[in-house]
C-alpha positions, 0 to 999 in steps of 0.5 A: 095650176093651170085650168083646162081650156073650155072650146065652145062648139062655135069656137070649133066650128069656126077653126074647122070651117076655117082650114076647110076653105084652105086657110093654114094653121099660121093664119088661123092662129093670127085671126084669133090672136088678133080677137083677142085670144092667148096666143098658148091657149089658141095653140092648144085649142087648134091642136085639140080641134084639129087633133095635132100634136103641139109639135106639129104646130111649133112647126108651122109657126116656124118655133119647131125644135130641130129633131132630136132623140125620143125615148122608148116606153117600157111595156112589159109589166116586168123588165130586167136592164143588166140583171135589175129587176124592174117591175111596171105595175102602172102605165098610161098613155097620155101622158106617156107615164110608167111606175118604176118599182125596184129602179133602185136598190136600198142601198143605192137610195141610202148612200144618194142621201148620205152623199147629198147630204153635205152639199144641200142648198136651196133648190133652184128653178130654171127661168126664161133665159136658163139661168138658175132662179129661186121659186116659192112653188119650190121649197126643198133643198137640194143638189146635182151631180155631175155626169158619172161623178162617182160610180154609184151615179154612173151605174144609175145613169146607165141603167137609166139609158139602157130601160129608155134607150137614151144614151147618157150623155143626153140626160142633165146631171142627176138631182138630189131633193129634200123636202121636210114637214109642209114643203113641195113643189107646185104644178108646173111644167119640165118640158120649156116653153117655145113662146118664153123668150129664152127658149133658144138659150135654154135649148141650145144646152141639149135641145127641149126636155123629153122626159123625167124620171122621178126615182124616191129615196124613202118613203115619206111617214105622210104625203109627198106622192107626185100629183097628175092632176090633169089625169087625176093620178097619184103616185105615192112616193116609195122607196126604190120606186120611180115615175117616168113620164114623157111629154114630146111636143110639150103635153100638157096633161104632164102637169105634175106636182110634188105633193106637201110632205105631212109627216117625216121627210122625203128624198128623191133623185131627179133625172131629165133627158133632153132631145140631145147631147147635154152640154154639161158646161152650160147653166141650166 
C-alpha cells in the first residue's frame, strides 16, 4: 500500500516562491527531481500545493492523454434507467464514488456465476506494456466476456451506459472474479500509469481508464467488502449492489482493495470504461 505523502512546510514554501517568481510546473519539477525527489511523488506534491489536478500536470510535462469521454455521476439517492430501480444510499466526492444497490437483479447475478463458471482461470493483471501477467496481490480466478456476447451481458452493459452516460462501446468486456476462503486482491490502482513505459500501448486500446464499476454476485458469509483505505471506506459486498468510482487524472485516493474473503465465497462482475471507444481486439 502506498503512504500518503508528508509536505514539509519549507517544501510548500519553496514551490510557492518558485512559480510566483514565474518559474512554470516542468521547471519546478526538474529542480526537484534533480534534489533527489520521485519524479511521481514531486507530481502529487505540486498538484496539492498548487491545488492542480494530476491531469493538468500530465499536460504540462507533455504526458496529457488526448481528451476523451468523461462519465456523469448519479446524484439523486434514487434513479430508474429503463424501469431498473437503483437506489444510492452512499455517495462521495473524492474519489468520485457511488454505492449502487439493486444494479442487478437475483437472477441476473445467479445466471453470470452459472456462466462464468466453466470458463474460470486464474485471473490476470495488466502489466506496463498491456500484455496480461499473473499478480500475487491478485488470487481469484476469473473470466471476460466479450462486448454484448449474450443478452444478459448486453442488457447489463446498456443499463450501465444509460446510468453513467458512456455509451457501450467505451467499456472493456465484462469480467467475472471468484475468490474463495483467504483470497483478495491488494491495494492497487485501475487508472494506468503515464510514467510506466507501456503507457502508450496500453492507452491506444481506448485511451486511460475513467471509471469502474464493481457490481457483487453474492454476499460473502464473511468478508470480502472493497476497502478505500485512503478515505477509510468500506463497501460491504452484497448481492445485487455495486461500487462505482471515477478517477479522471489519475486520483489517487482511488486506492482501493478486495478485502480477504473470511468465509463462504465471493462473485463480482467488473466493468472498466475507458476515455474511448475500446478496441476489443487489442490485449489488455
Amino acid at each position: 500500500m502506498q503512504t500518503r505523502i508528508t509536505i514539509s512546510p519549507e517544501l510548500r514554501e519553496w514551490i510557492l516562491a518558485t512559480t510566483r517568481v514565474g518559474h512554470g510546473v516542468p521547471e519546478v519539477l526538474r529542480l526537484m527531481k534533480e534534489n533527489g525527489y520521485d519524479p511521481r511523488q514531486s507530481r502529487s506534491i505540486v498538484a496539492e500545493v498548487l491545488k492542480l489536478p494530476l491531469a493538468a500536470l500530465h499536460a504540462s510535462t507533455g504526458k496529457q492523454a488526448p481528451p476523451g469521454l468523461r462519465t456523469k455521476h448519479p446524484e439523486a439517492p434514487e434513479v430508474s434507467v429503463d424501469g431498473h430501480i437503483i437506489q444510492i444510499p452512499i455517495s462521495v466526492e473524492a474519489p468520485m464514488l457511488r454505492v449502487l444497490d439493486g444494479i442487478l437483479t437475483e437472477q441476473e447475478c445467479a445466471e453470470l456465476i452459472e456462466l462464468a463458471r466453466p470458463r474460470l482461470q486464474r485471473a490476470l493483471t495488466v502489466d506496463s506494456e498491456g500484455k496480461h501477467q499473473v499478480d500475487h496481490r491478485r488470487t481469484s480466478e476469473g473470466m471476460f466476456f466479450t462486448l454484448n456476447e449474450l443478452p444478459l451481458v448486453g442488457r447489463i452493459e446498456q443499463r450501465l451506459a444509460s446510468l453513467l452516460g458512456v455509451p457501450v462501446n467505451h467499456g472493456e468486456g465484462l469480467q467475472i472474479l471468484h475468490y474463495l476462503p483467504g483470497q483478495e486482491y491488494e491495494p492497487h490502482y485501475d487508472w494506468f500509469d503515464p510514467e510506466q513505459p507501456g503507457y502508450g500501448a496500453i492507452t491506444a486500446a481506448g485511451g486511460q481508464r475513467i471509471a469502474s464499476v464493481v457490481m457483487y454476485l453474492n454476499t460473502p458469509a464473511q468478508g470480502g467488502g472493497t476497502a478505500f483505505p485512503e478515505i477509510g471506506l468500506t463497501v460491504t459486498a452484497r448481492r445485487g449492489s455495486a461500487v462505482y468510482f471515477a478517477y479522471e487524472g489519475g486520483d489517487r485516493s482511488s486506492l482501493h482493495a478486495g478485502l480477504p474473503v473470511l468465509r463462504g465465497e465471493k462473485w463480482i462482475a467488473t466493468k472498466w470504461l475507458r476515455e474511448r471507444p475500446y478496441k476489443t481486439s487489442a490485449k489488455t
